[in-house]
Structures are given as structure tokens and as C-alpha cells.
C-alpha angles and dihedrals in degrees: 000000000000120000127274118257097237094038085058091036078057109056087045099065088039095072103032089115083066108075138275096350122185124156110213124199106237119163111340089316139053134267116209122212133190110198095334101323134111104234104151141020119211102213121171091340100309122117105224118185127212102256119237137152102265091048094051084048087048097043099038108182096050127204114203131187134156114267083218145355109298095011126122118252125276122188100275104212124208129191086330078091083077099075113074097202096047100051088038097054085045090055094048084049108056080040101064083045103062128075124255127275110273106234123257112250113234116245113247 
């Protein structure tokens, strides 16, 4: 079951404040990146972020789930998607956690 379009449309605009944000259709669900960076997946209408250290310390009593069959747990995050502070400071965070993008190689 893919996401629903407003509830995309949504979290983007929840976490402008973050960065660079673009949601990207990839496989059936969205990837959301924060200046450049993959830091969250919207999968059947979740909002599951990328886990790293800083985010597990910000969020404290973390909630993980799979964003899909076989795949290793994100944070899943729940009403707190409500806040836009709170989501948005989460997002800056794991995005400031995580390396950055390998660049693409250029085809011969």
C-alpha cells in the first residue's frame, strides 16, 4: 500500500524549516531528503526516520518498525509528526548525522 499524496504533501511542509527538503517517489513509497540526504521513508502513510545516534538521544523513548517487509528498523514516529519543531529539529538532526552522499560516477 503506497502513501497517500496529502499525507506526503504534509510531512513535507512539516519539516521545511529543516533544510533542503524534496520527497521523491521511489518504489511505491517516498524517500525524504534533507539536502541531499535520505533521512526518512513515507511508507503507507508512516513517517519513518533513518536511525542514527543523535536522533535515538533527541527522541529518547524510541518506537521502531520496518518501513517495509525485510527491512531493517527506522524510528517510526507517531503524532509526534504534529509538531513542526519537533519533527523539524529531528530531521536536521539525522541529517547532520548522516555522511555525506557518495557522488554519482559519470557514465563513459
Amino acid at each position: 500500500m503506497s502513501s497517500d499524496k496529502s499525507f506526503v504533501e504534509f510531512i513535507c511542509d512539516q519539516v521545511q524549516s529543516a533544510g533542503l527538503v524534496k520527497c521523491r517517489l521511489m518504489f511505491g513509497d517516498y524517500a525524504l531528503y534533507c539536502d541531499g540526504k535520505v533521512v526518512a521513508l513515507i511508507s503507507d502513510n508512516r513517517l519513518l526516520i533513518k536511525p542514527t545516534a543523535a536522533g535515538r538521544t533527541y527522541i529518547g523513548e524510541v518506537t521502531e518498525a520496518p518501513p517495509y517487509p525485510g527491512a531493517k528498523d527506522w524510528f517510526l514516529i507517531g503524532e509526534a509528526i504534529e509538531d513542526r519543531e519537533w519533527i523539524s529539529r529531528l530531521v536536521r538532526i539525522t541529517c547532520d548525522g548522516l555522511p555525506e552522499p557518495k557522488p554519482k560516477k559519470r557514465k563513459s
